[in-house]
PAZAPA-4460 file (N, C-alpha, C; in steps of 0.05 Angstrom, whole numbers, plus 32768, in hexadecimal, padded with zeros to 4 digits):
% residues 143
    n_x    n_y    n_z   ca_x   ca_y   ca_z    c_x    c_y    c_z   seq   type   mol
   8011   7FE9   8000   8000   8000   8000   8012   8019   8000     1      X     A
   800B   8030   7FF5   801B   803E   7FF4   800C   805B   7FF8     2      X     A
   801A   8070   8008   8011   808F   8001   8028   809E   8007     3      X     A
   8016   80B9   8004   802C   80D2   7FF4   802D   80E5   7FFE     4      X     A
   8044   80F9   7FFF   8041   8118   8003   804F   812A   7FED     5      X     A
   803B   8137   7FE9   8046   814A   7FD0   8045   8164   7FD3     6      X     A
   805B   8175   7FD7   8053   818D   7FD4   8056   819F   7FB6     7      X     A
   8070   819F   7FA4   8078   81B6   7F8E   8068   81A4   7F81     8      X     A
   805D   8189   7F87   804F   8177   7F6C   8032   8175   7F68     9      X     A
   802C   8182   7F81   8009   8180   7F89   7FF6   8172   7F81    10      X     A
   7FFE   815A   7F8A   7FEF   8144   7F7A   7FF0   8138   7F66    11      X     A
   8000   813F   7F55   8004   8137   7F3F   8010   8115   7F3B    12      X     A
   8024   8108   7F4C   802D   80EF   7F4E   8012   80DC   7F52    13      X     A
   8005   80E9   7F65   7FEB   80DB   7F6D   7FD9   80D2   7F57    14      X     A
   7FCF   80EF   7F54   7FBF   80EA   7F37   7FC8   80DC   7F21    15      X     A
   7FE4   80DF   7F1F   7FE8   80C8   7F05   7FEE   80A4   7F17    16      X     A
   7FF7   80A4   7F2E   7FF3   808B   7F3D   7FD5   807F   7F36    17      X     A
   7FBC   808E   7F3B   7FAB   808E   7F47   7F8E   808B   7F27    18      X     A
   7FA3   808D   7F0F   7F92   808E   7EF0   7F98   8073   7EEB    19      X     A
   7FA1   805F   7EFA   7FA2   8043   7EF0   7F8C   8037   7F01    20      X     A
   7F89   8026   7EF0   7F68   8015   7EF8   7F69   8001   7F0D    21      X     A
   7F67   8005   7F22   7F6E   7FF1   7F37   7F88   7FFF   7F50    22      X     A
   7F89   8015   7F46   7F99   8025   7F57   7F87   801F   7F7E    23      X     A
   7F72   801F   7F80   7F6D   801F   7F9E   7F6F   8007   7FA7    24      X     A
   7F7E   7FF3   7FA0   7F8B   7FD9   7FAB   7FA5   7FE1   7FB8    25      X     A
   7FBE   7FF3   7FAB   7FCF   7FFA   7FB4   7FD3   8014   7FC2    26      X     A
   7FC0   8028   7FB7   7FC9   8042   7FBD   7FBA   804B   7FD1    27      X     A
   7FC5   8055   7FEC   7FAD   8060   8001   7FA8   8075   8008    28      X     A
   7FBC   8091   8006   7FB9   80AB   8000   7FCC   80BB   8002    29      X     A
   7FCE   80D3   7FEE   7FD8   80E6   7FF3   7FDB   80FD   7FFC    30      X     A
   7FEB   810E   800F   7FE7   8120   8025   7FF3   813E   8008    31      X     A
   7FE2   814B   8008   7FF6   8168   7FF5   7FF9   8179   800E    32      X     A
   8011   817F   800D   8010   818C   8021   802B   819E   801B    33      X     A
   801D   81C1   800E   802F   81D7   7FFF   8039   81E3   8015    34      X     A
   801E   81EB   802E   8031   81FD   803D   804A   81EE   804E    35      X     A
   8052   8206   8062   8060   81F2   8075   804A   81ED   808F    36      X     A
   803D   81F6   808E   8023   81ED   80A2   801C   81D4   80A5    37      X     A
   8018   81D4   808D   8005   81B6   8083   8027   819C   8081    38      X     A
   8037   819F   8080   804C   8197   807C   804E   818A   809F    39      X     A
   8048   819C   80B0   804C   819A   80CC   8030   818E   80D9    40      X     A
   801B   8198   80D2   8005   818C   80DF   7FFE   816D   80CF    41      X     A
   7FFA   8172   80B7   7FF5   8156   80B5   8007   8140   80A9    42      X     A
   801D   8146   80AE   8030   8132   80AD   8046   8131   80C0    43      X     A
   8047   8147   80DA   805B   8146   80EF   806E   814B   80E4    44      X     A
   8073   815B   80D4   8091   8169   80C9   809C   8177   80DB    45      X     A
   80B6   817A   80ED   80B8   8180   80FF   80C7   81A7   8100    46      X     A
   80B8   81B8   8105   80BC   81D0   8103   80D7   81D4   8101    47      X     A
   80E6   81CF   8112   8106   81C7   8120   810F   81C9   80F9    48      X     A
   8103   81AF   80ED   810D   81AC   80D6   8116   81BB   80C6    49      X     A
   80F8   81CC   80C3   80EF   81DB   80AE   80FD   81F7   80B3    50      X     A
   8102   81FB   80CC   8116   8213   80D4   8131   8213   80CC    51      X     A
   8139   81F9   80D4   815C   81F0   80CF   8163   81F0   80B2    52      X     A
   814E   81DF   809A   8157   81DB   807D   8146   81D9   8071    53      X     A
   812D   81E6   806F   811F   81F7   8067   8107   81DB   805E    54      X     A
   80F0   81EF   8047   80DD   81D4   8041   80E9   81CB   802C    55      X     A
   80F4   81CD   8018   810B   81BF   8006   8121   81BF   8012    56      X     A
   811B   8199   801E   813D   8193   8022   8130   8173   8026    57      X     A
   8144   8165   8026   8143   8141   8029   8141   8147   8045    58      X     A
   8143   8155   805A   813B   814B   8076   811F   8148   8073    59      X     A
   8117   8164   8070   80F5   816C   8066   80E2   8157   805D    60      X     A
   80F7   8146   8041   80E4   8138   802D   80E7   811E   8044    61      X     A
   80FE   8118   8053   80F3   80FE   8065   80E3   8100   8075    62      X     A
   80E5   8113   8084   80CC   810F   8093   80AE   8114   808E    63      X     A
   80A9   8118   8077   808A   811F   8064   8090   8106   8060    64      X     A
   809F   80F7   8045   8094   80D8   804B   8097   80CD   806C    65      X     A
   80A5   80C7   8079   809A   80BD   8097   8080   80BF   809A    66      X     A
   807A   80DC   80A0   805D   80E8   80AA   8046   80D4   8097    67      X     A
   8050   80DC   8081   8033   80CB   8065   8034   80B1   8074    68      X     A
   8044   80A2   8073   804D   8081   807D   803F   8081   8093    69      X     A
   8044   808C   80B2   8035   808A   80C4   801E   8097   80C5    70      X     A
   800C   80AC   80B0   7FF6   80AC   80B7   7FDD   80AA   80A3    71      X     A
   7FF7   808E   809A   7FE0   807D   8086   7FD2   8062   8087    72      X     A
   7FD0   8050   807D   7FCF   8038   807F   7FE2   802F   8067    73      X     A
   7FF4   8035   8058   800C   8030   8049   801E   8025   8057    74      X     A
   802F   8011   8049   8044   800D   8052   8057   8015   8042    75      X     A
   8062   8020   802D   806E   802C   801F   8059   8053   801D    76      X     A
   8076   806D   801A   8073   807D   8020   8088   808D   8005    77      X     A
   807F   80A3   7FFA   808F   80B7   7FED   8081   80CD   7FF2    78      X     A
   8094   80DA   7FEF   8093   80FD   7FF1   80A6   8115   7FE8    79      X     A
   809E   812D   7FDE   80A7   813B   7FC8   80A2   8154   7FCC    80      X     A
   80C3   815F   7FCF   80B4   8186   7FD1   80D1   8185   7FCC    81      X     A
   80C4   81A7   7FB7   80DD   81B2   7FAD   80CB   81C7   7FA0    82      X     A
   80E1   81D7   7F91   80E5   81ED   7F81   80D4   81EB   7F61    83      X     A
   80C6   81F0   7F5A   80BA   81E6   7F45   80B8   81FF   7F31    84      X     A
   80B9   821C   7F43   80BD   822B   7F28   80AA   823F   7F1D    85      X     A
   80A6   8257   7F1C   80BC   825D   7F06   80CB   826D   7F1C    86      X     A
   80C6   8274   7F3A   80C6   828D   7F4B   80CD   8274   7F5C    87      X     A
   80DA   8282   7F6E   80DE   8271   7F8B   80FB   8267   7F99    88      X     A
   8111   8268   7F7E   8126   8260   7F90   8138   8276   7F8B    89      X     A
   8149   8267   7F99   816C   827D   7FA3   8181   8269   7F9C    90      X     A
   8191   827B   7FA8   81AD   826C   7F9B   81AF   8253   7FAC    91      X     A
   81AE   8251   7FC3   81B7   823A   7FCF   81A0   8225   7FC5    92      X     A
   8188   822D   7FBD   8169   8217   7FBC   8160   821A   7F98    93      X     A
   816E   8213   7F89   815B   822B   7F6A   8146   8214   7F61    94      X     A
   813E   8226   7F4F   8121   821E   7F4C   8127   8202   7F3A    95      X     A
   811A   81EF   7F36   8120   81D4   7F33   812E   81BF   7F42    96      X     A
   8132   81C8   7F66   813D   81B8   7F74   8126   81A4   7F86    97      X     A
   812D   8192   7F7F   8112   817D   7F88   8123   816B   7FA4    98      X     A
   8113   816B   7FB0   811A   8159   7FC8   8106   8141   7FC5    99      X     A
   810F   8126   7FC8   80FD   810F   7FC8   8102   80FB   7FE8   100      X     A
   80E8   80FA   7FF5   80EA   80DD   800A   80E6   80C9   8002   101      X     A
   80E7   80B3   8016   80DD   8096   8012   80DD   808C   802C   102      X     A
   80C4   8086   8031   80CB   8070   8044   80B7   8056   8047   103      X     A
   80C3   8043   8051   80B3   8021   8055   80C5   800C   8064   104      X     A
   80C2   7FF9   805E   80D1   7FE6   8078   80E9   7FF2   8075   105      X     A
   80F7   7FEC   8059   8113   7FFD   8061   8120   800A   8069   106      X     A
   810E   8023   8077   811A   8039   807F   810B   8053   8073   107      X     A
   8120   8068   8078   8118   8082   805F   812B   8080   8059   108      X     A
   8130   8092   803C   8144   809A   802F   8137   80B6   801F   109      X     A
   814A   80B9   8018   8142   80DA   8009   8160   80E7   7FF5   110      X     A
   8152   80F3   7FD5   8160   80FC   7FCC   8162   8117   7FBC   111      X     A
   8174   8124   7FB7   8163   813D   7FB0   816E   813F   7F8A   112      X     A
   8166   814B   7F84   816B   8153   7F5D   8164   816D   7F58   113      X     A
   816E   8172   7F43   8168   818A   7F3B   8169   8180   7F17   114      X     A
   814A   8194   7F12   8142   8192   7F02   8142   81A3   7EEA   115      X     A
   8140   81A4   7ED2   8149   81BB   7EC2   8128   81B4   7EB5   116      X     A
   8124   81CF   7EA2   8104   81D8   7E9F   80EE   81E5   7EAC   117      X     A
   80DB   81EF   7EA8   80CA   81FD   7EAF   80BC   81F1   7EC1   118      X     A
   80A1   81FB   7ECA   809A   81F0   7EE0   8083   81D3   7EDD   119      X     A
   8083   81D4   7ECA   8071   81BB   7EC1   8089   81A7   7EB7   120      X     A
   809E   81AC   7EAE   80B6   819E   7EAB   80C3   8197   7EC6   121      X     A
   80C6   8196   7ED3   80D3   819A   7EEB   80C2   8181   7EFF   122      X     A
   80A2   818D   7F04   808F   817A   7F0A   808D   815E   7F06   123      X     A
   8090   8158   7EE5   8089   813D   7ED1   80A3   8136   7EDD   124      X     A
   80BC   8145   7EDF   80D4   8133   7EE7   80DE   8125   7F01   125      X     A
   80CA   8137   7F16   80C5   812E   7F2F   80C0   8113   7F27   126      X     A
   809F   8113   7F22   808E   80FC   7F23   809C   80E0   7F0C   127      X     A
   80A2   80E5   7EFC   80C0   80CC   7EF3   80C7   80C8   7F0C   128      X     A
   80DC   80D2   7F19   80F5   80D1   7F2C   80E6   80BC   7F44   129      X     A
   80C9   80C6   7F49   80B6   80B5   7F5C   80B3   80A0   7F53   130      X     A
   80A9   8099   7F3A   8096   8085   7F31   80B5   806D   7F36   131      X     A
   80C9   8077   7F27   80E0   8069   7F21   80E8   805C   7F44   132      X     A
   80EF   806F   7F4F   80F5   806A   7F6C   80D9   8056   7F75   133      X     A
   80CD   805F   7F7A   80B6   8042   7F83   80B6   802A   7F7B   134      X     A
   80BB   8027   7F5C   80B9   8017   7F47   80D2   8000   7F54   135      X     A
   80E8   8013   7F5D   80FF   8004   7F60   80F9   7FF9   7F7D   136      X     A
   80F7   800E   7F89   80F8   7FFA   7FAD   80D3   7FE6   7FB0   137      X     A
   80C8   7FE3   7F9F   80B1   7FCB   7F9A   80C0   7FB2   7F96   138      X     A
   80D3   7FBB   7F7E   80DE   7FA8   7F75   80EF   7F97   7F8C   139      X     A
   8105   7FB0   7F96   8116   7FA1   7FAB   810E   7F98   7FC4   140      X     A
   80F1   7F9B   7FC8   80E0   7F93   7FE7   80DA   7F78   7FD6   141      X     A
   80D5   7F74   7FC4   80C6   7F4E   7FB7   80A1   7F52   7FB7   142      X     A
   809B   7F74   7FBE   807F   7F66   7FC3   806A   7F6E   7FA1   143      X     A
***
């Protein structure tokens, strides 16, 4: 079973998860969650975090998947915030920097990319980078 947190992607991984026919056997929900509010209330993102390395960073994106994982009925978890564009970043964060989670029996893990293209370019490349990453640790769990 699996769910989500999305913020620069707003749903979008979901919705295309969620356009295959038989999707509610595997899929059990996704949390969007743009501000940092919603980042903190409904997924326990821990303020501490979001102060220290901001809402784009791999600390950030693990603990949004954690949060999805424990307040779902999933046992597999991803999650996604970043810079999507066309306004929004700086030198240390620029716009196309994506942070990705994961978490399930294995653990979490988290990685970040940067993306080249506009903001609908940037998005579609997120949601690859997910589909691909899930695709792989399904495979390496056997289930």
């Amino acid at each position: 079973m699996l769910a989500g947190a999305e913020s620069c992607t707003g749903g979008l991984i979901a919705a295309t998860l969620t356009a295959v026919a038989g999707s509610s056997a595997w899929f059990d929900r996704v949390f969007v969650t743009y501000s940092n509010a919603a980042k903190v209330e409904l997924l326990g993102v821990a303020p501490a975090t979001l102060d220290a390395f901001g809402a784009v960073s791999e600390e950030t994106a693990r603990e949004m998947a954690l949060g999805a994982l424990k307040q779902s009925g999933a046992n597999l978890a991803y999650a996604v915030t970043g810079i999507a564009g066309p306004t929004g970043g700086t030198p240390e964060k620029p716009v196309g920097l994506v942070c990705f989670g994961f978490s399930g029996a294995g653990g979490v893990q988290s990685l970040s990319r940067r993306f080249d293209g506009d903001r609908a370019a940037v998005r579609a490349q997120s949601l690859r980078l997910v589909i691909e990453r899930l695709h792989a640790l399904v495979e390496q769990s056997g289930v």
